[in-house]
C-alpha positions as a Markdown table, in Angstrom:
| # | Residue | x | y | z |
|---|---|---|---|---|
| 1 | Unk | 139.0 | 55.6 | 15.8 |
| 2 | Unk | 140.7 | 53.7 | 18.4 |
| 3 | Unk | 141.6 | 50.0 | 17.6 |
| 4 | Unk | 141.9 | 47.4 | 20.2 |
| 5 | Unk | 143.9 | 43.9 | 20.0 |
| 6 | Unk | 143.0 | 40.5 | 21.3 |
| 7 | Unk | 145.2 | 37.3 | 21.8 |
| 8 | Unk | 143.8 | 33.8 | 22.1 |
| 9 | Unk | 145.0 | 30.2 | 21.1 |
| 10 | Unk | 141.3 | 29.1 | 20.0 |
| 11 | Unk | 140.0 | 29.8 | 16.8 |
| 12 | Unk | 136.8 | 28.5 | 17.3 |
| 13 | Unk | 136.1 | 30.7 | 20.6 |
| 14 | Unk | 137.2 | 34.0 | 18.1 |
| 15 | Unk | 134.6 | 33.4 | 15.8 |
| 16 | Unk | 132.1 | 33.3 | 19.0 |
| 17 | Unk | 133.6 | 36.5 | 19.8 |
| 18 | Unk | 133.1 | 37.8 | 16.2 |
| 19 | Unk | 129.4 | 36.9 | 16.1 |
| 20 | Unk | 128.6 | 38.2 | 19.2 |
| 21 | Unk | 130.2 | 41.8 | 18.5 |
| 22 | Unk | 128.3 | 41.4 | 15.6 |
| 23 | Unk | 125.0 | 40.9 | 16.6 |
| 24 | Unk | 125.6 | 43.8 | 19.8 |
| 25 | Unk | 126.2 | 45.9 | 16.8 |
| 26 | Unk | 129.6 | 46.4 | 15.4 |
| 27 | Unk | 129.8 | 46.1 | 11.8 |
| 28 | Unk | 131.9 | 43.2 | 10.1 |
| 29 | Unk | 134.2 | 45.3 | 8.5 |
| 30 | Unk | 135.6 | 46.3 | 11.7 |
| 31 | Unk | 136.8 | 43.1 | 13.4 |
| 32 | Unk | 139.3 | 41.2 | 11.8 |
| 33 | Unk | 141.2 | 38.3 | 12.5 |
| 34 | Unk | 145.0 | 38.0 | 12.0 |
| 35 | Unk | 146.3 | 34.1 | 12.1 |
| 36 | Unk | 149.0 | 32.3 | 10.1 |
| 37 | Unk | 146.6 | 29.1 | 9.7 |
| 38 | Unk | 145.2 | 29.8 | 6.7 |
| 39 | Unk | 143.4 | 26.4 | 7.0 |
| 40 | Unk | 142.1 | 26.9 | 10.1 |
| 41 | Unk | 140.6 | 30.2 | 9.0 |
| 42 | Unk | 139.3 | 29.1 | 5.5 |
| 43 | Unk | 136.9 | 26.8 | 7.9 |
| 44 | Unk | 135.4 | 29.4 | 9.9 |
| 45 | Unk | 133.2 | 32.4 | 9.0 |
| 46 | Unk | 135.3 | 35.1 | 10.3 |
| 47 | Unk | 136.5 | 38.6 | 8.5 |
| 48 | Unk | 140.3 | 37.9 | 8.3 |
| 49 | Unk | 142.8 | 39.6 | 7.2 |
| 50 | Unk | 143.6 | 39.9 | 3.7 |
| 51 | Unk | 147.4 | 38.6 | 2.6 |
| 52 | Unk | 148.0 | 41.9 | 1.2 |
| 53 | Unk | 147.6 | 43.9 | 4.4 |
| 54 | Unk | 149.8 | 41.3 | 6.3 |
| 55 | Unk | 152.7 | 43.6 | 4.2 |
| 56 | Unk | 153.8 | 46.8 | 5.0 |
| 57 | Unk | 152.5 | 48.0 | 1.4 |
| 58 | Unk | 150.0 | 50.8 | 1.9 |
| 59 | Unk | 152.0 | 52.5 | 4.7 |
| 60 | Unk | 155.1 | 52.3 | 2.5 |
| 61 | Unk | 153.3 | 53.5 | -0.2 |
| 62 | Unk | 151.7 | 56.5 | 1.8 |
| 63 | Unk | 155.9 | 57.1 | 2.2 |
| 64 | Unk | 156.6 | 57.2 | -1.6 |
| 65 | Unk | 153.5 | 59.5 | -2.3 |
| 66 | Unk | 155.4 | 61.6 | -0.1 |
| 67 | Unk | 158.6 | 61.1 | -1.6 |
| 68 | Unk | 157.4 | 61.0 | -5.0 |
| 69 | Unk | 155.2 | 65.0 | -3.9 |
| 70 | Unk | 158.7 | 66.1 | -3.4 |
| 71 | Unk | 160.4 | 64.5 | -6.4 |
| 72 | Unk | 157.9 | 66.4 | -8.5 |
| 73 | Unk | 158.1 | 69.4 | -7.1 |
| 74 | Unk | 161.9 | 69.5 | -7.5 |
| 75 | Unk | 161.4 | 68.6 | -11.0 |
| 76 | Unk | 158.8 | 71.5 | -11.3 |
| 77 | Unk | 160.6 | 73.9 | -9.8 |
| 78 | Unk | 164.0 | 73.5 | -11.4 |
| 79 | Unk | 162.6 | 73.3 | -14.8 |
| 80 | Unk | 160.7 | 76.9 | -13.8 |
| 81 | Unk | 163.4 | 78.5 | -11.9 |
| 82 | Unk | 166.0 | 77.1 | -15.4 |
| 83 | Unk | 163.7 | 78.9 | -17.5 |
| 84 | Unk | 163.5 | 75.8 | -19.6 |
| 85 | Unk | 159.7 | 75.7 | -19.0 |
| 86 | Unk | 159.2 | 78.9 | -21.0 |
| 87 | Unk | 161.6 | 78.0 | -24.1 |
| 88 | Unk | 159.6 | 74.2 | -24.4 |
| 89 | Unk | 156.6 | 74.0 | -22.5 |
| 90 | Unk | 155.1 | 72.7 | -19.8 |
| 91 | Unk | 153.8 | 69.3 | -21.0 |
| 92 | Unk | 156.8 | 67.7 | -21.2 |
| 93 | Unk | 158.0 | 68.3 | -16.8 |
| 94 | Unk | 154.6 | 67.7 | -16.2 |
| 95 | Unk | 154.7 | 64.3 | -17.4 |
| 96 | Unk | 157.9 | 64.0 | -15.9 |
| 97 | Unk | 156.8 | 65.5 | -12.8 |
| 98 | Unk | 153.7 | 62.7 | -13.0 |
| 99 | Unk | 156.2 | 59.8 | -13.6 |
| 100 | Unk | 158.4 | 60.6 | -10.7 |
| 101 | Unk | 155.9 | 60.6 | -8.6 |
| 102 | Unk | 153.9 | 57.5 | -9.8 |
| 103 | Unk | 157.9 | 55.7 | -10.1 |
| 104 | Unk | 158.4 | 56.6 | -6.5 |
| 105 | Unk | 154.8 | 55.6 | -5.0 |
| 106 | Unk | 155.6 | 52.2 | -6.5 |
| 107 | Unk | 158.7 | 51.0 | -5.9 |
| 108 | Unk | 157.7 | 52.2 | -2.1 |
| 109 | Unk | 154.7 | 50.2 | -2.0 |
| 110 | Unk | 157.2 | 47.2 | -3.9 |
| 111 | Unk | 159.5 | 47.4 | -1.1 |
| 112 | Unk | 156.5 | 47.5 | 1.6 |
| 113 | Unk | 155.5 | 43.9 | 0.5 |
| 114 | Unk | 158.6 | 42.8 | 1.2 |
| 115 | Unk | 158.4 | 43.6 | 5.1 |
| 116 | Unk | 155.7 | 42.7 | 7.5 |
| 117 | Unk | 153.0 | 45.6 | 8.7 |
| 118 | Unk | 153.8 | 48.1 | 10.8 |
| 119 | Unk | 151.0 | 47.2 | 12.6 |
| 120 | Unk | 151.4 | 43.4 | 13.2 |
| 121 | Unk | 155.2 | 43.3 | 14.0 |
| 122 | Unk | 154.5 | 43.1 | 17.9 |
| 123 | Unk | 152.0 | 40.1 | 17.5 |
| 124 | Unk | 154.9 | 38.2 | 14.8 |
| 125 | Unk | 156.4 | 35.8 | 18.0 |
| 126 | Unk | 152.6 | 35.0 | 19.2 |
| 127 | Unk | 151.6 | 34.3 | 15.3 |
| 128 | Unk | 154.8 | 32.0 | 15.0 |
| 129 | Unk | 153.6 | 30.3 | 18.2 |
| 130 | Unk | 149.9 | 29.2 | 16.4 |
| 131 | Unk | 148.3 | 32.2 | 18.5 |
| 132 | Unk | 145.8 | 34.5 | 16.6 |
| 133 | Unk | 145.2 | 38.0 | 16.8 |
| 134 | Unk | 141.9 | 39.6 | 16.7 |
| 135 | Unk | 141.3 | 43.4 | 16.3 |
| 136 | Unk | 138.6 | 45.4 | 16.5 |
| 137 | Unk | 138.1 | 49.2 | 15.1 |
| 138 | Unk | 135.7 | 51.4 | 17.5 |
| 139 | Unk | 134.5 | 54.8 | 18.0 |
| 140 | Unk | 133.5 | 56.2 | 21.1 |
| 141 | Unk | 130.4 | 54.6 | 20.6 |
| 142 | Unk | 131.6 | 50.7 | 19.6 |
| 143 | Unk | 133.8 | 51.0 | 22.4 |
| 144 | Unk | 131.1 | 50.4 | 25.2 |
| 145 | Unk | 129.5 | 47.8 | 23.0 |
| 146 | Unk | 132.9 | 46.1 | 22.4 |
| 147 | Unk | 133.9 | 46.1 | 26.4 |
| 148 | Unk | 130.2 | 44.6 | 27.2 |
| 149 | Unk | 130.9 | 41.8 | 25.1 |
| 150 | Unk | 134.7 | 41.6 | 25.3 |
| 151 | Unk | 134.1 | 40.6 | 29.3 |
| 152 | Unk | 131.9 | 37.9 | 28.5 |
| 153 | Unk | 135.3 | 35.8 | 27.0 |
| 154 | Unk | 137.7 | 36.0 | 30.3 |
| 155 | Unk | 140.1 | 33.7 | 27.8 |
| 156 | Unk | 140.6 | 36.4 | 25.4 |
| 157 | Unk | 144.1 | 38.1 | 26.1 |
| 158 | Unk | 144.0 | 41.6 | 26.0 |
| 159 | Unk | 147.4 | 42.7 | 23.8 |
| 160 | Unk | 147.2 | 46.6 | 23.8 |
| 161 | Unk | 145.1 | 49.7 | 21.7 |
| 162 | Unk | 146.5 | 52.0 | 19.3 |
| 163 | Unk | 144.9 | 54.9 | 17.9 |
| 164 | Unk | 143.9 | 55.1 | 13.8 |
| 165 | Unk | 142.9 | 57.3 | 11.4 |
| 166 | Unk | 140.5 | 55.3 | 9.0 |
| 167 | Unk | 137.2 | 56.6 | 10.4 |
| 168 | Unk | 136.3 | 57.4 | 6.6 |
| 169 | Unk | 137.1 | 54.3 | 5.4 |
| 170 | Unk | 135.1 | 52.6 | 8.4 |
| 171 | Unk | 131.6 | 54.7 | 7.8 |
| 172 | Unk | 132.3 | 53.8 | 4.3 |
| 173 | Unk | 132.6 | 50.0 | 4.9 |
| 174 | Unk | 129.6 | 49.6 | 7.3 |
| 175 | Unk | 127.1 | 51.7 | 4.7 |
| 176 | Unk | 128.6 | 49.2 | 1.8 |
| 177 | Unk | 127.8 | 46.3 | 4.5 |
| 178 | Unk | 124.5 | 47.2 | 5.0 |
| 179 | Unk | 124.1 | 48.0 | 1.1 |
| 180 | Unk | 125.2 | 44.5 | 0.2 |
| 181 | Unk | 122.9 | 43.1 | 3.3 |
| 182 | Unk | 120.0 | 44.6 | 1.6 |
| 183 | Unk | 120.9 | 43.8 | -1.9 |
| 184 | Unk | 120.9 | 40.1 | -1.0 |
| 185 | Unk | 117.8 | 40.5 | 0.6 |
| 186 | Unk | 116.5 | 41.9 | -2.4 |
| 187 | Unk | 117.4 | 39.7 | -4.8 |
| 188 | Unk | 115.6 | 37.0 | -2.6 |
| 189 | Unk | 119.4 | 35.2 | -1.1 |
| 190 | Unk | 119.5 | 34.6 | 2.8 |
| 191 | Unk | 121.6 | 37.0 | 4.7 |
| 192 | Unk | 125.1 | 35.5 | 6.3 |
| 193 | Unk | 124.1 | 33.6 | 9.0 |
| 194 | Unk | 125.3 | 35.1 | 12.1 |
């Protein structure tokens, strides 16, 4: 997956910009919208950003699993290579082994609320300025779709790409769009407008 990052001072041309990917076919759950106003956005239909991915806590927790992997392991193979294992059991490192690495998961993903993503850092000055930030996840195959629509909006700043690995998680989220679009349907509710 490659994702691509747009700048623009207007909120009300980014939601344009959101429908219309939309309706040339990129799911929802691939464009979102990063802002600071919060009032602005509660106003609009647009797929923003939750708060909790504005922190640094899922990469910093992806650290502690890590971390925590290796804690456990140490305490695993210290209590094997003691020969303490063999004189007690095993029950009681494993659970040990299992807290160290839950203990060190969490305080990570603690200490990554506490900092800004990874991700967002570059676009902090332009937030601070009342710009807004709109990315968009693509394959190959959204990436023609997204440049078709992109130069429709010559206002739209582009602000670089990066490369990402949630492909899974984006096939997952466009199948549970289209489950929930049918579910409405079916229980007789209008779709979102787009």
């Amino acid at each position: 997956m490659k994702r691509f990052y747009y700048i623009s001072d207007d909120l009300d041309d980014l939601e344009r910009i959101e429908h219309a990917l939309e309706a040339g076919g990129i799911a929802r759950p691939q464009i979102y919208l990063l802002s600071n106003d919060d009032v602005g956005l509660e106003h609009r239909d647009v797929n923003r950003v939750a708060s909790f991915l504005k922190t640094d806590v899922i990469h910093a927790g992806e650290i502690g699993a890590v971390l925590g992997l290796a804690v456990a392991s140490v305490i695993l193979i210290v209590s094997h290579l003691s020969g303490i294992a063999a004189q007690v059991g095993w029950a009681p490192f494993i659970f040990l082994a299992i807290i160290g690495f839950g203990f060190a998961t969490w305080e990570a993903g603690f200490i990554g609320m506490q900092m800004p993503n990874v991700h967002f850092i570059r676009f902090e000055k332009a937030l601070e300025q009342g710009r807004h930030v709109l990315f968009v996840e693509t394959d190959r195959e959204d990436q023609l779709k997204l440049k078709t629509i992109i130069k429709q909006y010559p206002g739209l700043e582009r602000a670089g790409t990066e490369v990402t690995h949630t492909g899974v998680l984006m096939m997952m989220l466009k199948y549970w769009e289209r489950f929930r679009s049918w579910a409405l349907v079916f229980q007789g509710r209008p779709r979102r407008q787009q």
